[in-house]
Every structure is written in C-alpha cells, then in structure tokens.
C-alpha positions as CSV (number, residue, x, y, z in Angstrom):
1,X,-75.8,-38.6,-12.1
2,X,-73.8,-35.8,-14.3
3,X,-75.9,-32.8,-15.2
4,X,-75.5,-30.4,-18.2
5,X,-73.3,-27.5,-17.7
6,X,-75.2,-24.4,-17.2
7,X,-73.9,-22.6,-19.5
8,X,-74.6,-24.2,-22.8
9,X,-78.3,-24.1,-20.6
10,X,-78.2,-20.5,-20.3
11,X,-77.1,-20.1,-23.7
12,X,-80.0,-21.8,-25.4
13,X,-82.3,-20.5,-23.0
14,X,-81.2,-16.9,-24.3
15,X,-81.0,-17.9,-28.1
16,X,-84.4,-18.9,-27.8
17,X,-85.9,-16.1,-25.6
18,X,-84.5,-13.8,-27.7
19,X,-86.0,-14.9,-30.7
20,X,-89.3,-16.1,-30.0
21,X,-90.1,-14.0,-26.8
22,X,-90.5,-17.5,-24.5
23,X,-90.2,-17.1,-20.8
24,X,-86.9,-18.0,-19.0
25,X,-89.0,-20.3,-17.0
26,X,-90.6,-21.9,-19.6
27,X,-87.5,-22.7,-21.5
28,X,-85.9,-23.7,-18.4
29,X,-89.0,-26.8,-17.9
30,X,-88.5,-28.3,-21.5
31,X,-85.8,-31.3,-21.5
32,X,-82.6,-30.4,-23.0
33,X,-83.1,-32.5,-26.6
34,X,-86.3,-30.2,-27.2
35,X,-84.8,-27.0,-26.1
36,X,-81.7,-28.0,-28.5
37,X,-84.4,-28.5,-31.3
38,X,-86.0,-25.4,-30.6
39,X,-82.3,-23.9,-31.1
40,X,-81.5,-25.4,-34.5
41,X,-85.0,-24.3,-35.7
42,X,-84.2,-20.6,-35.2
43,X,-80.8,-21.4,-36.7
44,X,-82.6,-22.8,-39.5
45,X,-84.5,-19.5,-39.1
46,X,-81.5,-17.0,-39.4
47,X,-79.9,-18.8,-42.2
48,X,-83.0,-18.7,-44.3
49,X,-83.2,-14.5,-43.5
50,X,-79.4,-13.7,-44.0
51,X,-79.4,-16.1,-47.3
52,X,-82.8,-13.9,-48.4
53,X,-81.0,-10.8,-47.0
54,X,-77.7,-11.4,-48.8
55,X,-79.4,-12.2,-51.9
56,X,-81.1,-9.1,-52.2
57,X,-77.9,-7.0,-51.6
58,X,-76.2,-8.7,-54.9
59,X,-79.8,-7.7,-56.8
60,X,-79.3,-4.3,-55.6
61,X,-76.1,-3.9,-55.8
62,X,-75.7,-5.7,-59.4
C-alpha cells in the first residue's frame, strides 16, 4: 500500500488551520478527499475576498 506524501499532508493541514482555526489533530483524522475539499473551499474563500478587495481599489482609485 502507497501512502500520501507528507508534505502535500502537512500543507493542507496548515492551509486549513490557518484559516479556520481547526486542530492539527483534527485535520490530521479526516480522509485526505475531505481535507482536499476543505482546501478548495477556503480557496474558493480567498478568491471571493481578493476579487471583493481588488474591486474596491479600482472604485477608489477611479
């Protein structure tokens, strides 16, 4: 049986800690397809914020 590298692991373990404030130990007990989801929802999440934030630069810069 080949296991996941553990740093991608770590990485989405961080990405997601940092953001939502969820234990290392918590992230580290979900299955890697719904900690990956958990990952693309708070990229979904930055997007949305730096598309907000960038469009309210032009507005106050225009």
């Amino acid at each position: 049986m080949v296991g996941y590298p553990l740093k991608p692991i770590y990485e989405e373990v961080a990405y997601i800690a940092y953001h939502f404030h969820w234990s290392p130990e918590l992230l580290m007990a979900m299955e890697h397809r719904e900690r990956q989801r958990w990952v693309e929802e708070v990229a979904e999440i930055n997007r949305r914020l730096n598309a907000e934030s960038e469009g309210g630069r032009e507005w106050m810069s225009g």
